[in-house]
C-alpha positions, 0 to 999 in steps of 0.5 A: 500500500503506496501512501502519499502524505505531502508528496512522500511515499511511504508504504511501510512507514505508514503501516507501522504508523498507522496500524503497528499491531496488524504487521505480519513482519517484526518491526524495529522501533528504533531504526523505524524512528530513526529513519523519520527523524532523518526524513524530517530534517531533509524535507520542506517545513510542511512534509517537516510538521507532518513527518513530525505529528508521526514521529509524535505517534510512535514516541510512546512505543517501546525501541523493541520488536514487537511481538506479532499479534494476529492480522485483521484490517480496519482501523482497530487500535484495541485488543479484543480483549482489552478490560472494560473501562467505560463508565457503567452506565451511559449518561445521556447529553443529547435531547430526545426526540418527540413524534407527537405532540400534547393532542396526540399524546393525550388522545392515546392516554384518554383511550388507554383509559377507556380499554382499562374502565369499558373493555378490561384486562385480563388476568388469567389463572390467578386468583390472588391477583384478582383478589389483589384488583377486587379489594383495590376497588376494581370491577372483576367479572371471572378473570376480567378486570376493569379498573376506573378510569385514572387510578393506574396512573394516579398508583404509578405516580404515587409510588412506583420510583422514577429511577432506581439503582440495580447493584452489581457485585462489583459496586462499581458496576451497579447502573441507575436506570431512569432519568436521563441515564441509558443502559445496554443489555444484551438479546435474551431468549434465543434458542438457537446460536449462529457462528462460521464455524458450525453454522445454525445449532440450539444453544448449550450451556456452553454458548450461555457461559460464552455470551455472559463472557463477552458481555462481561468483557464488552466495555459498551454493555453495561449488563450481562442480561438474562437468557442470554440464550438458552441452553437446551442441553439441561432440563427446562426445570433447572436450568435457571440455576446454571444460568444465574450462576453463570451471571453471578460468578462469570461475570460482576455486572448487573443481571436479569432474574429467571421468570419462567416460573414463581418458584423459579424467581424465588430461587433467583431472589435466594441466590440473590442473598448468597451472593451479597451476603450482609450486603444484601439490605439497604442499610439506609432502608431496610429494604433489600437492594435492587440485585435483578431486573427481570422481564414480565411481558404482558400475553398481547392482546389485554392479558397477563397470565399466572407465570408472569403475575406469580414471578412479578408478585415475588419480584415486587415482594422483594424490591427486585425491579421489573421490566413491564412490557407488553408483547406487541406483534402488530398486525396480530397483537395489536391494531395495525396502526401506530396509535392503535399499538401505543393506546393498547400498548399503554393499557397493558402497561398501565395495568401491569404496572399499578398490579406492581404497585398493589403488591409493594408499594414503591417496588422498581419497575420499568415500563416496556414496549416490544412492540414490531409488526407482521408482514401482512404477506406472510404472517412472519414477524418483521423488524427494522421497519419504520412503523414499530419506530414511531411506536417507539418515540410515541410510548417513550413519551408516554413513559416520560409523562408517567415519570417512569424509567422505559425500556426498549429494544435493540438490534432487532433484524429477521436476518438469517445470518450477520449480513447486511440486512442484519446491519441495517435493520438492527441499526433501524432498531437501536437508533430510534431506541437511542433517539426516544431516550430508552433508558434501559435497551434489551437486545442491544447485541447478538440477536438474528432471525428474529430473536431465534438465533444468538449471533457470535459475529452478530455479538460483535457487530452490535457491540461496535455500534453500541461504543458507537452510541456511547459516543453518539449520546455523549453529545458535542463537548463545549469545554475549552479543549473541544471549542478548539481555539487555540488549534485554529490559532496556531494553524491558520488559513491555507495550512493543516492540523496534523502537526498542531499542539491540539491535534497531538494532544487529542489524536489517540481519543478524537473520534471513535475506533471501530475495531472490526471495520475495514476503512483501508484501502483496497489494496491493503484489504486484499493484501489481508485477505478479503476479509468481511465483517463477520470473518474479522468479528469471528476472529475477535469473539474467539480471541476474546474468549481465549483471553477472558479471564473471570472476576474475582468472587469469594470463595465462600460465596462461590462454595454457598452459590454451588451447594444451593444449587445441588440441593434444589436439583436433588429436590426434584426430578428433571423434566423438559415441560416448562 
């Protein structure tokens, strides 16, 4: 590769300069420096200043050869495997974006009200919970239950919290979900694993322990989530607790509770209790802290069944917070309009959230949407489309004026494989997230063919694109060094910034790195081996995995967690019906 910089060419200088760990032969420093000391006093004063701003580029590197690491193109600068280090939460500092206005807004919340007082929401196989709704006032008629018109929004805004902290084990990686904080989780639910080597396959316990690795390890995701995938080698009534265990001993960023069965949440809320040990209450309240953040989606349409009611019931009874979403196919589920979707949409949530509020008081919950549509062709679930996007702006806003903390997706696509459908369609998920302020994002990495499927390449893509939302909802820095005076000063008209103080200064952190893309020249991606994206992520999750290394846990702990287990599988029997 033949780069001209001021009329220089210069094809291994500009490889070592530009990327050094991707050279394929060893490469001595000190010749290397001193072969551009040279060249700088024997050119003009321009190819001077800018032989000079590369000369500045490798004065931080060792006068030693290298050791070679393994070639992939792009502009990487990072190891796969480099320790997380950014903050353990987003912090967003750009405004949200608005599709609706106050008419709008409140003709959806007017009919909401309507479906919760004339048609009623379902609550099936649970008679507690009607019990619940029937001694609150409400009208229940068998399992329908009509609720007066403003009493779940005056519930809601009386107790549930605006935002909440979800502790991690490492303190330093517990997340506050609310206000104008975002956090990224990965997909949840898939079946079914996809990489190069071994193409479509179901999921083991192996693949669950691999992805809570990579999360732990990504520095853009901000908690190891849930069902990561599930492991369809262990039986369907135990493997809960191999799954929680991964979360809490794999990894030490928050995580999500099981909620296929209330027996199964409580097991979640006692493991719970062993890995904070006296930690486990709030000095200050009493209460026990916010350790899991679990999903309980409504069954769409205007229904919630015994399993999520009986896992919501024993979340709420012990302060762990609950992401309340309704489950929303449109076309199928819902009415096949945006304000159809969101007026349903918001009922169901409203309900489920005021139940919260009867069951305790003040327990953390995050109001939910999964809301997509359906190809009216096929009947299949489509995503990445624009319809479920305006549904999203709409039922953030709603969150918004309930001061509730909100939860969306993610990098939905019905891709097969990590192509470019999978790329644009999950950036056509993620950034409406992003945009109508989603406070926590599930499926931000790793999901394929629509939510079947946890993607290995997939993984790594979406976590390219979530470093890039971090710097995205960062927004403009207005501080001195980012107004940049003092660089234009010192340049002036006609001239460049590569050799300026403030570019030198600034040049390692000015702008995001990808670590898998490819922005070199045709040439040189040749020269590397025509690699496309998923090949160059293929390489980067198994170095990642090669390397992991597991945060420290307390013996005893560790000894508790693994006793707890063998003692609840020896109390019954295996069994594969859920």
């Amino acid at each position: 590769m033949y780069v001209v910089i001021a009329g220089l060419a210069i094809k291994d200088l500009c490889k070592a300069v530009r990327y050094p760990q991707y050279l394929n032969f060893p490469l001595n420093y000190v010749a290397l420096k001193r072969m551009l000391a040279s060249r700088v006093r024997s050119r003009n004063p321009a190819q001077q200043q800018i032989l000079g701003f590369l000369l500045h580029i490798l004065s931080p590197m060792p006068d030693t050869h290298r050791k070679r690491r393994s070639r992939r193109s792009g502009g990487a600068r990072e190891t796969a495997s480099r320790k997380p280090s950014a903050p353990a939460y987003l912090t967003r500092n750009v405004p949200v974006y608005e599709v609706l206005g106050e008419q709008g807004l409140e003709t959806i919340e007017n009919n909401a009200e309507t479906i919760l007082e004339e048609i009623g929401i379902d609550f099936r196989d649970d008679p507690e919970a009607l019990d619940i709704w029937k001694q609150a006032g409400a009208d229940v008629q068998g399992e329908r239950v009509r609720i007066p018109r403003g009493f779940c929004r005056q519930l809601i805004k009386q107790h549930a919290p605006g935002q909440f902290v979800q502790h991690a084990r490492n303190e330093q990686r517990s997340i506050i979900v609310g206000g104008n904080h975002t956090v990224l989780a990965p997909a949840y639910g898939s079946p079914f694993i996809r990489n190069l080597d071994e193409g479509r396959r179901y999921a083991t316990i192996d693949d669950f322990q691999n992805f809570v690795k990579m999360a732990y390890m990504s520095p853009h995701l901000h908690h190891s989530g849930g069902t990561v995938c599930e492991p369809v080698d262990l039986p369907v009534n135990k493997r809960h607790l191999d799954m929680l265990y991964a979360h809490m001993s794999l990894s030490d960023k928050p995580f999500m509770g099981s909620v296929t069965a209330p027996e199964r949440a409580e097991d979640t809320v006692e493991m719970c209790k062993l890995l904070f040990g006296d930690n486990y209450l709030d000095p200050a309240s009493g209460e026990p802290k916010t350790i899991t953040t679990s999903l309980i989606n409504a069954n769409s349409p205007m229904t919630f069944d015994d399993t999520m009611l009986g896992a919501l019931k024993v979340y709420a009874r012990n302060n762990q917070a609950c992401l309340i979403s309704p489950f929303i196919l449109a076309g199928a589920m819902s009415p096949v309009t945006v304000m159809g979707t969101a007026t349903q949409a918001l009922a169901e949530g409203l309900a489920g959230i005021a139940f919260a509020q009867l069951v305790k008081p003040g327990a953390p919950v995050v109001f939910g949407t999964f809301a997509s549509s359906i190809s009216m062709q096929s009947g299949a679930p489509a995503f990445g489309t624009p319809e479920p996007a305006l549904v999203l702006y709409v039922m953030a806003a709603l969150s918004r004026r309930l001061g509730l903390p909100f939860r969306s997706g993610g990098g939905f696509n019905s891709a097969k494989i990590a192509d470019a459908q999978a790329g644009y369609e999950a950036a056509n998920s993620l950034m409406p997230a992003l945009y109508a302020g989603a406070n926590f994002v599930l499926h931000t990495a790793g999901w394929l063919e629509g939510g079947l499927v946890m993607g290995y390449e997939k993984f790594i893509m979406d976590c390219d694109q979530a470093g890039m939302a971090a710097v995205l909802l960062n927004g403009v820095d207005a501080s001195e060094n980012g107004q940049a005076m003092d660089a234009i000063r010192e340049v002036g008209p006609g001239n460049h910034y590569l050799g300026c103080a403030h570019t030198k200064a600034n040049f390692r952190n000015a702008f995001y790195r990808s670590p898998i893309a490819d922005n070199n020249s045709f040439e040189q991606w040749i020269e590397d081996g025509e690699l496309n994206l998923a090949q160059r992520a293929n390489a980067v999750y198994k170095q990642q995995l090669a390397e992991y290394e597991a945060p420290a846990i307390d013996p005893a702990v560790d000894e508790a967690l693994l006793a707890f287990m063998a003692q609840r599988k020896a109390a019954f029997p295996d069994s594969n019906i859920a």
